[in-house]
N, C-alpha and C positions, 0 to 999 in steps of 0.2 A: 307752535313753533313757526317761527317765518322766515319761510325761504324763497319769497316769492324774488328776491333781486340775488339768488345765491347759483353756485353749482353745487351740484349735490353729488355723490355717488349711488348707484343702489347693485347691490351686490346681487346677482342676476347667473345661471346657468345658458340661458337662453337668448336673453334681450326682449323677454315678453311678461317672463314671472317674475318676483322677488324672490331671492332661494331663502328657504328654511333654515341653512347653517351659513355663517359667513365663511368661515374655514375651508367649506368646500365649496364652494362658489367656485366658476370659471373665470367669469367674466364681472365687470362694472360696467353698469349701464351710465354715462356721465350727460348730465342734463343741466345748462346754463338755466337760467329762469331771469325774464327783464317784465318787472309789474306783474309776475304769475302766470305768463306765458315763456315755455322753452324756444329758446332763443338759438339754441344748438344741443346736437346729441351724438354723443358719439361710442363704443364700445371699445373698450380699454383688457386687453390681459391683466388678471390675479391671481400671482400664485394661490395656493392652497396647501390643503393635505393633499394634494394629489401631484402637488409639486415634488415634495419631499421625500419620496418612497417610504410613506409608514406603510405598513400591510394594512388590506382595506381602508384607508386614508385615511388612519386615526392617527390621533397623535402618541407619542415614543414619550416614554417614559423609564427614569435611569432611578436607581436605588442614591444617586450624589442630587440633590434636591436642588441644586446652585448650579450645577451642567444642564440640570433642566430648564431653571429657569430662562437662563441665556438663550439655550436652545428655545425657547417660545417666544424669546424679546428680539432674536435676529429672525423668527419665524411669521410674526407679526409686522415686524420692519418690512420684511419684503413682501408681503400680503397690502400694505397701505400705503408702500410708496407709489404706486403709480396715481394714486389721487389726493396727495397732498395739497394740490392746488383749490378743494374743495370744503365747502362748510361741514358738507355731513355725509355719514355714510350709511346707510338706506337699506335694512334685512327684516327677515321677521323672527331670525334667533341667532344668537352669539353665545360665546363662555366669558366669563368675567373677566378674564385674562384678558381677550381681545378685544373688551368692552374699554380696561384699563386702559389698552397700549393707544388706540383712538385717541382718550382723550390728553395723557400725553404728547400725543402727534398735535394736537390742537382740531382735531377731529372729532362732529359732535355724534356719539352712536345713538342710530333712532331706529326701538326696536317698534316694529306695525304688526298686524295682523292683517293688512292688503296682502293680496295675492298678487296684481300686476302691476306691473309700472303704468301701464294708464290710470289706476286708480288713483298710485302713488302722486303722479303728475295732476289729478282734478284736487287732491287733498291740497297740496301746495298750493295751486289757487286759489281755491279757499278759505288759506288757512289754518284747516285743519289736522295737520300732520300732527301727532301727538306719537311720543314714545312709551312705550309698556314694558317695568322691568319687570316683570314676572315671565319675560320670554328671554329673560337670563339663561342660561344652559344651566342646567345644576350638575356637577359630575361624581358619579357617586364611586365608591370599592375599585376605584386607581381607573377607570376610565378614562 
């Protein structure tokens, strides 16, 4: 994948790792890139679960399958509107759901197995940013 002339987001706790769950992420790490070098970077608030008051920051789940939905599709909304301006969004695990709602957003989901955004930033130049869906979330017995 080539990002090297893109912004990217990478969904980040910190601003130094990539977080394991986009869901709970805090933060986005936003990184401009001009010929594979970051050109600017900056840290952006995203909601989460921990926006929403699930208990333990999971997500709420209702016995009307259609109230849920909605509730995960205005949940996701405000989870990736602060970087709509970007190519792609940068984690090393997602649910399908939010894998979904990205690329309706026009948002390319790229799931890594890097651990920090300095890795994430030498892959980009690179070239070799690659995504791995088998770091899908799988959710099992109403999880």
């Amino acid at each position: 994948m080539d990002f090297k002339n893109s912004a990217i987001a990478i969904a980040t706790d910190d601003g130094t790792t990539v977080s394991s769950h986009f869901g709970r992420a805090r933060f986005y790490e936003v990184l401009n890139f001009s010929d594979g070098k970051v050109t600017k970077r900056e840290r952006r608030e995203k909601a989460g679960h921990h926006s929403f008051g699930a208990a333990e920051g999971e997500h709420t789940h209702h016995d009307d399958g259609q109230h849920n939905h909605e509730e995960h599709e205005q949940r996701h909304q405000t989870m990736v509107s602060p970087v709509l301006d970007c190519k792609a969004v940068i984690v090393r695990g997602m649910g399908q759901g939010a894998v979904e709602h990205l690329r309706r957003a026009n948002l390319l989901p790229v799931l890594t197995g890097l651990h920090t955004i300095e890795e994430v930033i030498s892959a980009v130049a690179a070239g070799s940013l690659d995504s791995d869906s088998n770091r899908i979330h799988q959710h099992h017995g109403g999880q």
